[in-house]
N, CA, C and O atoms as a MOPAC input file, in Angstrom:
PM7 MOZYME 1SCF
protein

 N     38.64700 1   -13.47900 1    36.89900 1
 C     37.29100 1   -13.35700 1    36.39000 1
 C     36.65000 1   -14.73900 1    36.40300 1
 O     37.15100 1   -15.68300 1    35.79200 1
 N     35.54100 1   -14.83200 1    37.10700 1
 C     34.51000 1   -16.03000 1    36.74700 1
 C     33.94400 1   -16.57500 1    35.46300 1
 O     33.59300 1   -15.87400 1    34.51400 1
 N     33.88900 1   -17.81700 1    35.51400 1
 C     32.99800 1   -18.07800 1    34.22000 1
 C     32.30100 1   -18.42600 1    34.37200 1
 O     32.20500 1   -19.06600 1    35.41900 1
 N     31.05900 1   -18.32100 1    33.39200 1
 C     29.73300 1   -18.94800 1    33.87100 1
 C     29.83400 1   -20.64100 1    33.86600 1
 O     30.57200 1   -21.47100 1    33.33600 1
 N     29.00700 1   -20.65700 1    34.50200 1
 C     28.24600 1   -22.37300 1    34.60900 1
 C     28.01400 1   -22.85400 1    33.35300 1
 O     27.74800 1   -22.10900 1    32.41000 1
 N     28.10900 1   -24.28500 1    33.24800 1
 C     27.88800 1   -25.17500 1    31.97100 1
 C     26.73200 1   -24.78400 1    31.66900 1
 O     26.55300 1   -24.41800 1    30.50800 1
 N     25.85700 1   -24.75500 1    32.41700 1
 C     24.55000 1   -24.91100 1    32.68000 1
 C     24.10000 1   -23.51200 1    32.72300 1
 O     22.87500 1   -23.40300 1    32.77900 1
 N     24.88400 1   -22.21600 1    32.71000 1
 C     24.13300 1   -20.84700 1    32.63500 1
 C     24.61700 1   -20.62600 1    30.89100 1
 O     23.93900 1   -19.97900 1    30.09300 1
 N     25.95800 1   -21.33600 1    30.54100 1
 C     26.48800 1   -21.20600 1    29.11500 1
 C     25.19700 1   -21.80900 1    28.05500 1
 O     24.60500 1   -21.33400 1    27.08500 1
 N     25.13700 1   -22.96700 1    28.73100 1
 C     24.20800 1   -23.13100 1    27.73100 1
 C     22.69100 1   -22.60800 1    27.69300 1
 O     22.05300 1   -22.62600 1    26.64000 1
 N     22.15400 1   -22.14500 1    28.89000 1
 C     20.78300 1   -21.50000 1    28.93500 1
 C     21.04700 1   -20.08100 1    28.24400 1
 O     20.15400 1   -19.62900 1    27.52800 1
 N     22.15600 1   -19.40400 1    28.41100 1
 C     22.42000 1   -18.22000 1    27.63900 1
 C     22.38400 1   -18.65200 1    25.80900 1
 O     22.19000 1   -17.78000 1    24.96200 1
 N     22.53500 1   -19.65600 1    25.56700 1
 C     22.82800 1   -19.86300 1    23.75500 1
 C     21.42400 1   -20.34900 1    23.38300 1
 O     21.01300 1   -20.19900 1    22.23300 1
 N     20.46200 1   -21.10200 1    24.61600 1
 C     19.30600 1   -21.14000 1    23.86600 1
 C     18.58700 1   -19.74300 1    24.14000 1
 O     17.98900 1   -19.31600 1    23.15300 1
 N     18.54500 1   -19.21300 1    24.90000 1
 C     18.32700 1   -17.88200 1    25.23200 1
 C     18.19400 1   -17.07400 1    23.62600 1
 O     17.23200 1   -16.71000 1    22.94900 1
 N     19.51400 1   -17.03000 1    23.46700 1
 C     19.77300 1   -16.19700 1    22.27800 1
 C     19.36800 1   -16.64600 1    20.72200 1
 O     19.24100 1   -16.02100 1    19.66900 1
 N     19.22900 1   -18.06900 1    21.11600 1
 C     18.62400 1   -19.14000 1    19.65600 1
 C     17.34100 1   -18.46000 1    19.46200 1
 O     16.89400 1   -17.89100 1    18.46700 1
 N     16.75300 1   -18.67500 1    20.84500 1
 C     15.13000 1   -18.15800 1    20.79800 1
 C     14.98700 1   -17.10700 1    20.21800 1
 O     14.26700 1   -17.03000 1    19.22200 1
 N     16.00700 1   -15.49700 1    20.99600 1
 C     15.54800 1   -14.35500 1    20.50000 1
 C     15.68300 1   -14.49600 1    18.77400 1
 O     14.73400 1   -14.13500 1    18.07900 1
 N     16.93900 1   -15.04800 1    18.15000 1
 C     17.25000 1   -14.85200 1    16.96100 1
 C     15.76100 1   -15.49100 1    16.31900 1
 O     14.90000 1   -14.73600 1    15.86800 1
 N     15.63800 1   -16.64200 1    16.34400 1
 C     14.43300 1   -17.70700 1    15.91500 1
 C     12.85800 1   -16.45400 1    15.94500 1
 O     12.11400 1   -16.24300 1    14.98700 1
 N     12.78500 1   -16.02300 1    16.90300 1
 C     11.74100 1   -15.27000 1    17.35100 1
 C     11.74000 1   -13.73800 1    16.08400 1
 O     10.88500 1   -13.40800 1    15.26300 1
 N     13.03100 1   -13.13500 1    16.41700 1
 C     13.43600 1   -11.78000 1    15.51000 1
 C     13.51700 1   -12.22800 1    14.26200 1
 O     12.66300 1   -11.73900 1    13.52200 1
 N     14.24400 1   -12.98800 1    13.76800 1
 C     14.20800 1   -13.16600 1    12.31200 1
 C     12.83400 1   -13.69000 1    12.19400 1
 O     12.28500 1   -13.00200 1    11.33400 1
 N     12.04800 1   -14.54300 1    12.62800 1
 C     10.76600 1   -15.12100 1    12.32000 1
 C      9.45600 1   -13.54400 1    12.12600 1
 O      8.30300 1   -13.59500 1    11.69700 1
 N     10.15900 1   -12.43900 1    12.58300 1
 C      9.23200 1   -11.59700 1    12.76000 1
 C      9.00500 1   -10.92300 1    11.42500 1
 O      8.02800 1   -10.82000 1    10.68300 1
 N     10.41400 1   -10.44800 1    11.37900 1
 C     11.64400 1    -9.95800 1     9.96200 1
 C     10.47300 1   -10.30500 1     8.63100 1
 O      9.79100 1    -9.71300 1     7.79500 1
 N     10.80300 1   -11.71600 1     9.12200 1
 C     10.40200 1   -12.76900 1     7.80700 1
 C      8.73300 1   -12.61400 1     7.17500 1
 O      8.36500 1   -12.62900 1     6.00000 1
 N      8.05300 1   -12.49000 1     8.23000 1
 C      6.40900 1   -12.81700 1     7.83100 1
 C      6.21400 1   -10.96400 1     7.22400 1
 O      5.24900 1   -10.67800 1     6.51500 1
 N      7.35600 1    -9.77900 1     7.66900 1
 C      6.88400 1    -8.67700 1     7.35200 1
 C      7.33800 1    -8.50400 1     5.72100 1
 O      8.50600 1    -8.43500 1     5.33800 1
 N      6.07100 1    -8.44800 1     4.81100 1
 C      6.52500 1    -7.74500 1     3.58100 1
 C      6.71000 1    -6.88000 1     3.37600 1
 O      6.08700 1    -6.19600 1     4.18700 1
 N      7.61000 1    -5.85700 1     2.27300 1
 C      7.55700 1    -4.78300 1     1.79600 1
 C      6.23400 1    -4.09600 1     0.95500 1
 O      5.77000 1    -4.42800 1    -0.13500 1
 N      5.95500 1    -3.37700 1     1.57200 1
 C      4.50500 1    -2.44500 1     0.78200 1
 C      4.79900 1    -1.12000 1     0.65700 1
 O      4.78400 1    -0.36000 1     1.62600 1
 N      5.20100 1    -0.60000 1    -1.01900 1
 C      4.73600 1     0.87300 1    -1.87600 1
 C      4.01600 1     1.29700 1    -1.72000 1
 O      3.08600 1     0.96300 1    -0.98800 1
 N      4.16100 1     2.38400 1    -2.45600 1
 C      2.81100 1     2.91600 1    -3.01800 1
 C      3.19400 1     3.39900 1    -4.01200 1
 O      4.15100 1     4.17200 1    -4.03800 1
 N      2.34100 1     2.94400 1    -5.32800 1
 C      2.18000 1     3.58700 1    -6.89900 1
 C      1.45700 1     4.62400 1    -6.97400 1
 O      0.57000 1     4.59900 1    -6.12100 1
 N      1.44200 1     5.52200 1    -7.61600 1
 C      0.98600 1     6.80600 1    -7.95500 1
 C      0.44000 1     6.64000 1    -9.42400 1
 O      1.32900 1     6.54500 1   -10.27100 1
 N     -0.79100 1     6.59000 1    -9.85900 1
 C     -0.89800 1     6.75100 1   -11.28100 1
 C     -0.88700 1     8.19800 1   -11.59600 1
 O     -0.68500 1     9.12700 1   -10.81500 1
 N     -1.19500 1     8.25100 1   -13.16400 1
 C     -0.79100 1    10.00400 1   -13.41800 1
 C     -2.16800 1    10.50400 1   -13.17500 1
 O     -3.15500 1     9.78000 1   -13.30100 1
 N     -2.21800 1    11.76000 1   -12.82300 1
 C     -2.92500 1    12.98500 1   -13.00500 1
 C     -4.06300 1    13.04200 1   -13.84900 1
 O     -3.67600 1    12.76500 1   -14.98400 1
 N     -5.36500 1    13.28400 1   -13.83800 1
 C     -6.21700 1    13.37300 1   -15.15200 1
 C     -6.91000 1    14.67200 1   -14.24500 1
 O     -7.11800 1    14.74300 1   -13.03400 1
 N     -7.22500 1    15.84100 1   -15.54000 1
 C     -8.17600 1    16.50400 1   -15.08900 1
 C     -9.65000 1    15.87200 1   -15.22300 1
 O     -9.76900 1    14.70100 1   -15.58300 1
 N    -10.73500 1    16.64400 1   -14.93400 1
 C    -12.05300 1    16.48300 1   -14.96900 1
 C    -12.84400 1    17.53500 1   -14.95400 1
 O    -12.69300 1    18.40500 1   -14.09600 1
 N    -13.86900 1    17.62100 1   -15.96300 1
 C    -14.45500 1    18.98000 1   -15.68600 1
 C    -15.91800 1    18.72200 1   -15.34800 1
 O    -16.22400 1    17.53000 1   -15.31900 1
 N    -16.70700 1    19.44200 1   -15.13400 1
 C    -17.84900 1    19.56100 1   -14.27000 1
 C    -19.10900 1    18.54700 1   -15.27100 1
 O    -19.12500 1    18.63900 1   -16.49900 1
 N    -19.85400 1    17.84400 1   -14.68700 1
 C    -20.34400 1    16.69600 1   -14.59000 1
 C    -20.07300 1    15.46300 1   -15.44600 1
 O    -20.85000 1    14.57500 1   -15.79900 1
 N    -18.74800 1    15.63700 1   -15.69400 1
 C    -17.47300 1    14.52900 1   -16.07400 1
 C    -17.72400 1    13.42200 1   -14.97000 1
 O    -18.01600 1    13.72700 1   -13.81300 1
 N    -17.57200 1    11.93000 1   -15.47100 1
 C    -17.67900 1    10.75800 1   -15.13900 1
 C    -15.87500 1    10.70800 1   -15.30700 1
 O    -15.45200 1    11.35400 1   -16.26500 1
 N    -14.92700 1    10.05900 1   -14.52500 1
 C    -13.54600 1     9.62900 1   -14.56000 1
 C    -13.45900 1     8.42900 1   -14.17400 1
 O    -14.23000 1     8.21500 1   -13.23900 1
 N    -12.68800 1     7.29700 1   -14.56700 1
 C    -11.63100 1     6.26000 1   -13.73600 1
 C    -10.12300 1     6.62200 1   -14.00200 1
 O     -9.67400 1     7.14900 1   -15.02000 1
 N     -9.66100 1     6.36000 1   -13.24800 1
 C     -7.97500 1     6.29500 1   -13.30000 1
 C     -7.66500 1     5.90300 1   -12.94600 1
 O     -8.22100 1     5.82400 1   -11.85100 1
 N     -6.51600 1     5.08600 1   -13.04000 1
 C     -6.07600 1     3.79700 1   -12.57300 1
 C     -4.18000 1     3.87500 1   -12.20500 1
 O     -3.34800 1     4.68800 1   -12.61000 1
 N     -4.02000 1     2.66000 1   -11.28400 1
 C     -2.68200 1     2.79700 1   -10.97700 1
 C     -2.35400 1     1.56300 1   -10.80500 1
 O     -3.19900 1     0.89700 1   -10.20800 1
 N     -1.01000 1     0.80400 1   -11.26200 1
 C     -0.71700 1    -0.41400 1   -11.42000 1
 C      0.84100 1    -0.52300 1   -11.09200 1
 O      1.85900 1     0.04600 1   -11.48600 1
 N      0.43400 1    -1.85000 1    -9.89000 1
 C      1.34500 1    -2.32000 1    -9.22200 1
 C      2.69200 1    -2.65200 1   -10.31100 1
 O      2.32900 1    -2.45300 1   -11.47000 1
 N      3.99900 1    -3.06000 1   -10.22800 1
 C      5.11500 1    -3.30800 1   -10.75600 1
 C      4.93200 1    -4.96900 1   -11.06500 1
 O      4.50500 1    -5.61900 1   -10.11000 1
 N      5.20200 1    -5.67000 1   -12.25300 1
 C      5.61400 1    -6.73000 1   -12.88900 1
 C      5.88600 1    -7.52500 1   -11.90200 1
 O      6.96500 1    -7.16900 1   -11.42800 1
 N      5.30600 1    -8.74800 1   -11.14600 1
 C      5.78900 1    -9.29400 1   -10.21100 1
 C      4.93800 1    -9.22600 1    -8.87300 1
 O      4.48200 1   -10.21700 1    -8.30300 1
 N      4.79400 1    -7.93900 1    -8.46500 1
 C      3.66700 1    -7.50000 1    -7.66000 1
 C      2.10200 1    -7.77700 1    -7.90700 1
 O      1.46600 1    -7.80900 1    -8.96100 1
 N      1.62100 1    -8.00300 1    -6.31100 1
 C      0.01200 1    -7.70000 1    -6.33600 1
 C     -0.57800 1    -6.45400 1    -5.69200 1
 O     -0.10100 1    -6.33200 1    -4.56400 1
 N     -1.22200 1    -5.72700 1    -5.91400 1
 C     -1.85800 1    -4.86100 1    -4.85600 1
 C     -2.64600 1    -5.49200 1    -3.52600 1
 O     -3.12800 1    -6.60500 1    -3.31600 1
 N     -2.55000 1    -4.15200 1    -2.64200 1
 C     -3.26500 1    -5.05400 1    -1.16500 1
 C     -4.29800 1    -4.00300 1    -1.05100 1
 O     -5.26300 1    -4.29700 1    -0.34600 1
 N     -4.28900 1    -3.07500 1    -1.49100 1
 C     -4.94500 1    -1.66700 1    -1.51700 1
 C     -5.00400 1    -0.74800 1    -2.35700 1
 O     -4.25000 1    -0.93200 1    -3.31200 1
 N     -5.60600 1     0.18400 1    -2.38900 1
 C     -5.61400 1     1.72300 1    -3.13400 1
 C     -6.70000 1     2.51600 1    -2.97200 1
 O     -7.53300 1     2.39800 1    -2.07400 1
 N     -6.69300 1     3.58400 1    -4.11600 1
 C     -7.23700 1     4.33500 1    -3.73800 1
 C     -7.28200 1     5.47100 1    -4.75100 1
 O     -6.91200 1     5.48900 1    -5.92500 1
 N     -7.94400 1     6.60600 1    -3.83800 1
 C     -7.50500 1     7.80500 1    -5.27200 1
 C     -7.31000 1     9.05700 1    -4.40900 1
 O     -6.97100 1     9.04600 1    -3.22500 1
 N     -7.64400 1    10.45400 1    -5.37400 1
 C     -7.21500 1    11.55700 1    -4.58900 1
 C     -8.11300 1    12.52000 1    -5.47000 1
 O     -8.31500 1    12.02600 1    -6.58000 1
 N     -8.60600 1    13.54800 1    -5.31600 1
 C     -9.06900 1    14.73600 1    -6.08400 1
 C     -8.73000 1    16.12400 1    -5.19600 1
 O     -8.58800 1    16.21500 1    -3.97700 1
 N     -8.65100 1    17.12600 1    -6.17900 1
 C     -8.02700 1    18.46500 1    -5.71700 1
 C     -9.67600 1    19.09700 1    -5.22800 1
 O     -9.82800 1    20.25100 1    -4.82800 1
 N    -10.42500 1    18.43300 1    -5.31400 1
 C    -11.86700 1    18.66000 1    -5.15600 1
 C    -12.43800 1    17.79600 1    -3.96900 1
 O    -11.81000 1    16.86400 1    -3.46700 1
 N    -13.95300 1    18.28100 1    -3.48900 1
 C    -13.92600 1    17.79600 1    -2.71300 1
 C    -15.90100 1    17.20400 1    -3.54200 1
 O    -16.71300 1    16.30800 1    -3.30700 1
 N    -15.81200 1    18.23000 1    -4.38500 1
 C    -17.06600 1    17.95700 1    -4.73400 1
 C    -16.86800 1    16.71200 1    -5.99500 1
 O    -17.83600 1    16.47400 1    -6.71700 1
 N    -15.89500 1    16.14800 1    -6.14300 1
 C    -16.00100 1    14.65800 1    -6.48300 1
 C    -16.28200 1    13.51700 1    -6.07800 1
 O    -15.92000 1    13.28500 1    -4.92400 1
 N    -16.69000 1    12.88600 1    -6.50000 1
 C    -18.01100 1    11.83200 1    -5.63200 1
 C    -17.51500 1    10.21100 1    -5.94200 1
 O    -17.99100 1     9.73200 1    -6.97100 1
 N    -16.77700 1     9.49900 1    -5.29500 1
 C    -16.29700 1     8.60200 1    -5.43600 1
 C    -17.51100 1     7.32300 1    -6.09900 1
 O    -18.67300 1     7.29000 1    -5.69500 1
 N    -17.12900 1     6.64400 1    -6.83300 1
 C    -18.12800 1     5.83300 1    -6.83000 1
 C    -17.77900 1     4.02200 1    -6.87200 1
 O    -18.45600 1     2.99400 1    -6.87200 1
 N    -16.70500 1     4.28400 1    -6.89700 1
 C    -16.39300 1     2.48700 1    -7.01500 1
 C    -14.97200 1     2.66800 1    -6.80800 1
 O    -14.64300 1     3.84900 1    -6.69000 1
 N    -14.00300 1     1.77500 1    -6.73000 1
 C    -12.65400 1     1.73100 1    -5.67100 1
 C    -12.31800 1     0.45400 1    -5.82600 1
 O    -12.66500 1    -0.14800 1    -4.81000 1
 N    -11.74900 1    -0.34700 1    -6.69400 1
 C    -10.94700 1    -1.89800 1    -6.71800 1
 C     -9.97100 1    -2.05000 1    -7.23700 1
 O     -9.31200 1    -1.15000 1    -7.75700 1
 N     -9.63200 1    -3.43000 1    -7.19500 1
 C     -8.71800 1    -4.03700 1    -8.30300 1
 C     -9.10700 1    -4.78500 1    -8.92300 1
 O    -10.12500 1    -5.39000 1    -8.58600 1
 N     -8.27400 1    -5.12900 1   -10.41800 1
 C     -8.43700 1    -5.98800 1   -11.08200 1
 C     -7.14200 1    -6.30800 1   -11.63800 1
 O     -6.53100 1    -5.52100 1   -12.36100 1
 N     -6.47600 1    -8.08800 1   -11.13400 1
 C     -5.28100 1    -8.09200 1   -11.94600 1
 C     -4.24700 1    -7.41100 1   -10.86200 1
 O     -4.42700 1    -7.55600 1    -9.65300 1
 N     -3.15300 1    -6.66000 1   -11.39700 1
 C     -2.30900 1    -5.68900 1   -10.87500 1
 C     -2.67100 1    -4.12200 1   -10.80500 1
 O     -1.87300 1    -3.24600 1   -10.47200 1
 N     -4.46900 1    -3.85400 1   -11.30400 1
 C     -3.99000 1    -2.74900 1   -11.27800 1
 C     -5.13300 1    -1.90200 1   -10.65400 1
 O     -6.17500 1    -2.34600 1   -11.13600 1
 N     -5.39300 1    -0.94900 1    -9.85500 1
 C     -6.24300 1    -0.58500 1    -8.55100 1
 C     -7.26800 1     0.47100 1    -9.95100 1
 O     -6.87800 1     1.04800 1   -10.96700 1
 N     -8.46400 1     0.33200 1    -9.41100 1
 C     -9.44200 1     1.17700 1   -10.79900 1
 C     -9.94300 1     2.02300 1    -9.14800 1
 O    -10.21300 1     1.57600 1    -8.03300 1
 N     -9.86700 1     3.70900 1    -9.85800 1
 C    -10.59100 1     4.52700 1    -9.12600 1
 C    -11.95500 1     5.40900 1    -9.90200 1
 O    -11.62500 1     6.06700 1   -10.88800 1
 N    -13.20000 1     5.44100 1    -9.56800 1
 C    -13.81500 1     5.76100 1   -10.10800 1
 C    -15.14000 1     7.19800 1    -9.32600 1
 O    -15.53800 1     7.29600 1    -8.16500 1
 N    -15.44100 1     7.98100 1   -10.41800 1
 C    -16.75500 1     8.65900 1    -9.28700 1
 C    -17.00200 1     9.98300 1   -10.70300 1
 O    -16.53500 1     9.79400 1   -11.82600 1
 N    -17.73100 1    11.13700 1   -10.36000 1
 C    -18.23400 1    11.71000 1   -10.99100 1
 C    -17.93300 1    13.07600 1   -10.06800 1
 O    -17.88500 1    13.10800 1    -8.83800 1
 N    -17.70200 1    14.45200 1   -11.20600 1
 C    -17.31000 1    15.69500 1   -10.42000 1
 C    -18.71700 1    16.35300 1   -10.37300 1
 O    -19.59500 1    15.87500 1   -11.09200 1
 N    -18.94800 1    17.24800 1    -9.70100 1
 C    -20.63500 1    17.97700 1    -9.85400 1
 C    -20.05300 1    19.32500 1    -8.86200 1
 O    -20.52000 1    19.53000 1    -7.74200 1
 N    -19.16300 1    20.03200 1    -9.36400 1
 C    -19.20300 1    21.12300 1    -9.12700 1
 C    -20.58200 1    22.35900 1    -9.69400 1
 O    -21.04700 1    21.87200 1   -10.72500 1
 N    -21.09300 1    23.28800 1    -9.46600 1
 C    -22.06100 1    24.25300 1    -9.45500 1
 C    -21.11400 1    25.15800 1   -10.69900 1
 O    -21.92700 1    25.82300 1   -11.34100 1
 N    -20.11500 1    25.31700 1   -11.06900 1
 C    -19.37700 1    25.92200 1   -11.65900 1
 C    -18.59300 1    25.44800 1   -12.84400 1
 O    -18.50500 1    24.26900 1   -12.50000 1
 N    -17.77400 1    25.52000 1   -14.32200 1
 C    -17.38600 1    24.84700 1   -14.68000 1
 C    -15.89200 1    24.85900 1   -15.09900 1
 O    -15.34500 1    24.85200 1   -16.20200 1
 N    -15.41500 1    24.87900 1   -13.78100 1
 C    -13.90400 1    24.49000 1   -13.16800 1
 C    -13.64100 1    23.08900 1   -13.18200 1
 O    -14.51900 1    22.23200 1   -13.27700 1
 N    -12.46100 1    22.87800 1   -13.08800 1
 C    -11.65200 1    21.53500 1   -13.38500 1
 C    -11.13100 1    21.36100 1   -12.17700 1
 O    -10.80500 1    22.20100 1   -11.33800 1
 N    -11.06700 1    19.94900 1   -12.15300 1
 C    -10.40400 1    19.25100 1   -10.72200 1
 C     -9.08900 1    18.24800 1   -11.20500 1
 O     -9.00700 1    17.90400 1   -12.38400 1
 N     -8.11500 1    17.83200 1   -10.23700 1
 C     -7.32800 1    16.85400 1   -10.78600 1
 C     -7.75500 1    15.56900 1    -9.45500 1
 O     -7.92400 1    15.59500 1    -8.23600 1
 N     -7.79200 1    14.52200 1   -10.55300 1
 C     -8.03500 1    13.31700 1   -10.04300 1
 C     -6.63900 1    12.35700 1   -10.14100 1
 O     -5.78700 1    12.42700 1   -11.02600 1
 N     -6.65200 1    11.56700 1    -9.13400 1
 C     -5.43200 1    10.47000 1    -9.74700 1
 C     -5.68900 1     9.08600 1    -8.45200 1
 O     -6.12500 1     9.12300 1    -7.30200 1
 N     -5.29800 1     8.22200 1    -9.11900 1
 C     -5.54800 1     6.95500 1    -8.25200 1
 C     -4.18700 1     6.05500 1    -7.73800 1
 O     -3.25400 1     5.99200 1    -8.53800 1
 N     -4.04600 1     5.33200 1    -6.37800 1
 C     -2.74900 1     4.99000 1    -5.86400 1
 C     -2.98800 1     3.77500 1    -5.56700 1
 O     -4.16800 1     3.49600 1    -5.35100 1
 N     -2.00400 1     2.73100 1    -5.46900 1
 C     -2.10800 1     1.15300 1    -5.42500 1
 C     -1.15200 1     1.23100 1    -4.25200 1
 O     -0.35200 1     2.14100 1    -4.03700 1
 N     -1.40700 1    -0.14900 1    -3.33000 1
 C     -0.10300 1    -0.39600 1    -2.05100 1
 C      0.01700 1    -1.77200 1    -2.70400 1
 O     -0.66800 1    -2.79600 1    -2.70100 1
 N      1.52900 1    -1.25800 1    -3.44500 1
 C      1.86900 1    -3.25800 1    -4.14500 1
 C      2.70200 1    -3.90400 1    -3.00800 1
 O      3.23400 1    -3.32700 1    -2.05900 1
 N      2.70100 1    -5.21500 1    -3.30500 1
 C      3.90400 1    -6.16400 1    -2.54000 1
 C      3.67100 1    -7.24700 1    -3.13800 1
 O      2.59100 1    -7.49800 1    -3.67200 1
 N      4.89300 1    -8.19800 1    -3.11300 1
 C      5.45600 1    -9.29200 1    -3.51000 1
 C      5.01400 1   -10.26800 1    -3.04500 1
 O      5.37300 1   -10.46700 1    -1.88400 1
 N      3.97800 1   -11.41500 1    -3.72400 1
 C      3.30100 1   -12.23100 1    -3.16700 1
 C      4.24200 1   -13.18600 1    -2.20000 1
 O      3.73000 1   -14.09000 1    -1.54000 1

């Protein structure tokens, strides 16, 4: 069996320095991102809501958001403050049925 060249041995180890240097460097810049779930609130018909959902001790949020079982809820504002994502809006159903609202944060580790 042949062996490689001094000179292919060592172009093969920077070769592989690079990929490692390159792969772990990729690894590295990617954070881990959740998602929090705050709880559940109903709402009934021309009810004003916020609900809120908050990242874990340590964490910041990068995002969020909310959700309604309705469609005739009317979002009205959407942030953070701190660790913890505020979802806000008003229901205006024609009827006076209840909706469930709830709001979600995407935390990660600064």
């Amino acid at each position: 069996m042949k062996h490689p060249s001094p000179v292919r041995r060592v172009l093969f180890t920077l070769s592989a320095a690079a990929l490692a240097v390159a792969t772990s460097g990729t690894v590295a810049l990617a954070a881990p991102f959740h998602q929090i779930n705050g709880l559940e609130s109903y709402v009934t018909a021309g009810q004003e809501m916020t609900v809120t959902a908050t990242c874990p001790a340590g964490e910041v949020p990068t995002g969020g958001g909310g959700y309604s079982t309705s469609v005739l809820f009317t979002v009205s504002r959407s942030f953070p403050i701190g660790s913890t994502w505020y979802w806000s809006g008003r229901y205006s159903p024609s009827a006076t049925e209840s909706a469930k609202v709830s709001a979600f944060v995407i935390c990660t580790v600064p």
